[in-house]
N, C-alpha and C positions, 0 to 999 in steps of 0.2 A: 465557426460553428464546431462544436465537441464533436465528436463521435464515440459512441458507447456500443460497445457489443455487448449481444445480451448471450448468452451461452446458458440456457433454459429445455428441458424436451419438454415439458408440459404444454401442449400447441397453446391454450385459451391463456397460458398465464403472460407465455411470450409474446403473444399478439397485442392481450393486452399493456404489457410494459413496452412494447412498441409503440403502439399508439399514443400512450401518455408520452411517454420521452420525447417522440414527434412534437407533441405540441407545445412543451418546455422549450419546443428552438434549437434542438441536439439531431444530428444527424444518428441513426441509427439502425443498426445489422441486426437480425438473429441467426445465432449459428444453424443450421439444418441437418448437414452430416457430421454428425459424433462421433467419428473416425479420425476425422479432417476439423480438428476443431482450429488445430496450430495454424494452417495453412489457409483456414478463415481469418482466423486474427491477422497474419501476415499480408495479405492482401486489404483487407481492411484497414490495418492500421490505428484502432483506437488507440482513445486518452481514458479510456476507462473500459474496466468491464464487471459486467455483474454474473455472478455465477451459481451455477444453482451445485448443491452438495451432490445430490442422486442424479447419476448420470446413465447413460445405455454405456456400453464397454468398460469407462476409466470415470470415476468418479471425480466430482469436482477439485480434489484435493492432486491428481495426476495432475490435471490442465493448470493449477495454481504455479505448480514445481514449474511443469515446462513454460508459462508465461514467464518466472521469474527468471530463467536460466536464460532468457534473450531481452527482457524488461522489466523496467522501475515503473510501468503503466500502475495505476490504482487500481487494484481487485477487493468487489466488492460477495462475498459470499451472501446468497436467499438461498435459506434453507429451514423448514420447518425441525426440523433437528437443532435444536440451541443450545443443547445442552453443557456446561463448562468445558468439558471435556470435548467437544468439537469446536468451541471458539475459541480454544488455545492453540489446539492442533490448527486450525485453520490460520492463527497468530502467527506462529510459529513457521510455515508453509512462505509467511509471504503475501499473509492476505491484510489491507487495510482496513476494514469493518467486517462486520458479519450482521445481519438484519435476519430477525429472525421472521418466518413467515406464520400466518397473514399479517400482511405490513399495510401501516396507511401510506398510500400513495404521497401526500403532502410531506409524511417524514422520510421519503423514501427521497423524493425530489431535494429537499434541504439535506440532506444528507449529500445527496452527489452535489450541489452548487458548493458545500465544504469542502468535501473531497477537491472539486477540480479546480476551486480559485487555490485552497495551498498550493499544489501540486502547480500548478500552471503560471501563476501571477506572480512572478519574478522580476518584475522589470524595476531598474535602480539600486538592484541588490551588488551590495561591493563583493570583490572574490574573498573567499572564506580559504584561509590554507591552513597546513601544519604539519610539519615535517617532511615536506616539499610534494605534499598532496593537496590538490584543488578539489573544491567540492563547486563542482559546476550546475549552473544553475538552468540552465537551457536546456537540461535532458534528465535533469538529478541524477548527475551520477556522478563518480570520483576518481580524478584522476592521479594518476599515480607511477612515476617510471614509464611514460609512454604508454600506458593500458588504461583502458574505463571500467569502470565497475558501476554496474549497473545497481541503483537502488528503489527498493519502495517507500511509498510518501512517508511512513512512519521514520526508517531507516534515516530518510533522509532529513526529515524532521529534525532528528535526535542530533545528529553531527551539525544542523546548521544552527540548534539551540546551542550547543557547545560549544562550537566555533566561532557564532557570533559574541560567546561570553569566555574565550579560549584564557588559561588560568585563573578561570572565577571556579567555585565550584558550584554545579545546580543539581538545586534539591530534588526528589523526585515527582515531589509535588508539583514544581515548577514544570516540570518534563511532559509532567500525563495535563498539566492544564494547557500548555502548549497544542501537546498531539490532537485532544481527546475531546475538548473542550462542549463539544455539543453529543460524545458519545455515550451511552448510558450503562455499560455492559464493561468499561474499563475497571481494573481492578489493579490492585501493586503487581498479582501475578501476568498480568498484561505486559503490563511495562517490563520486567523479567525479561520477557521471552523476545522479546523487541531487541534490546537490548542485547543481549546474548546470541541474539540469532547474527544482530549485527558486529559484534567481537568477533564472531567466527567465520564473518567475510574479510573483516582487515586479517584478519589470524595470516588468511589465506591468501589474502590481496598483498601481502609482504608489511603489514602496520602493525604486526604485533604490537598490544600492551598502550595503544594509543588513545582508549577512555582508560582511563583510569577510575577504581570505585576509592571514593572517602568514607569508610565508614559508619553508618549511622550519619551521614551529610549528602550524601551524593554521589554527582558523578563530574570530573574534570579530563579538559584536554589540558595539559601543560604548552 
C-alpha cells in the first residue's frame, strides 16, 4: 500500500483529499504542524506527496527544496496559483507535476497511479551505467564513487531514457513523451529546466559533461 502525505492547511480540502486517497487503497497522512513538516515526512515515510504552494510560515516551494535535499519521493504541487511562472519555479525546485486547483478528483487520482507505477514499478529492469555510475532502480537514485545521489521521477526518467538508449541520440520529443505523457502543462521550457536542473547535480555529483546536447537533435549519453 502507497503512502501519500498530503501537506495542505486548508482543514476541508485536506480532509477531503484524505478521504478520497483512503478509498483509492493508499494509506494516507496530513501534515498538521507547519513547522514540523520535514519531521512529518520523516516519520511517515511517503512514496509520494502532494503539496499545497500557500503555506503558514515557509511556503510550499521551502518544504519542495528540503524533501529534495534527503529524497527522490514524487512531489506533486495543488495550488490554485498556476501561473507559468510558478510551474517552472515549481519545475525547477524538484517538483514532478503541478495540478492546478480546483482539480477533478478522477484526474487527480490518475495522475498519482502515473506518478507512482513510474517511479515504483522497476522490477526486471537491467542496471543502467556510464562512466562507472549506476542508476539504481530500487530508490532512483545514482550511484557514483561510493555516494547516492538522490533523484526526482522526472530526473530520473531522463538518465534512465538515456541510458537505456546510451550513444543513441534522443530527441526531445522523445524525452517529454516519455516523462509527460498524460501531462497537460509540459511545454520544451519544461523540459529545459528538468534538464538543467539535473546537469547541475552531476556538475556536482563529480559527472561533469555526462548528457551531452546535440544540437537541433537532442540529447546523448556517450
Amino acid at each position: 500500500m502507497y503512502r501519500i502525505l498530503i501537506v495542505e492547511d486548508d482543514a476541508a480540502i485536506a480532509a477531503e483529499l484524505s478521504r478520497h486517497i483512503a478509498s483509492w487503497g493508499f494509506s494516507v497522512r496530513a501534515c498538521e504542524d507547519f513547522a514540523r513538516v520535514m519531521e512529518t515526512f520523516s516519520a511517515f515515510d511517503p512514496q509520494l506527496v502532494l503539496l499545497d504552494l500557500s503555506l503558514p510560515l515557509f511556503d510550499g516551494y521551502h518544504w519542495c527544496r528540503e524533501i529534495r535535499r534527503v529524497s527522490g519521493v514524487p512531489v506533486v504541487f495543488l495550488s490554485s496559483a498556476s501561473d507559468n511562472l510558478n510551474i517552472v519555479t515549481a519545475m525547477t525546485l524538484g517538483a514532478d507535476d503541478f495540478i492546478a486547483k480546483p482539480f477533478d478528483l478522477t484526474v487527480l487520482h490518475a495522475k498519482l497511479l502515473a506518478l507512482l507505477r513510474r517511479a515504483y514499478d522497476f522490477s526486471g529492469m537491467p542496471a543502467l551505467t556510464a562512466r562507472g555510475a549506476t542508476l539504481r532502480a530500487s530508490d532512483a537514485s545514482l550511484i557514483y564513487a561510493g555516494s547516492r545521489l538522490p533523484l526526482s521521477r522526472n530526473e530520473y526518467g531522463i538518465l534512465q531514457t538515456l541510458l537505456e538508449r546510451r550513444g543513441q541520440i534522443v530527441s526531445r520529443e522523445a524525452l517529454m513523451e516519455r516523462l509527460w505523457e498524460t501531462d497537460s502543462f509540459v511545454d520544451e521550457n519544461t523540459l529545459s529546466v528538468n534538464v538543467n536542473r539535473l546537469r547541475k547535480k552531476l556538475d556536482a555529483f563529480g559527472l561533469s559533461g555526462l548528457i551531452e546536447t546535440r544540437k537541433g537533435m537532442g540529447y546523448i549519453i556517450e
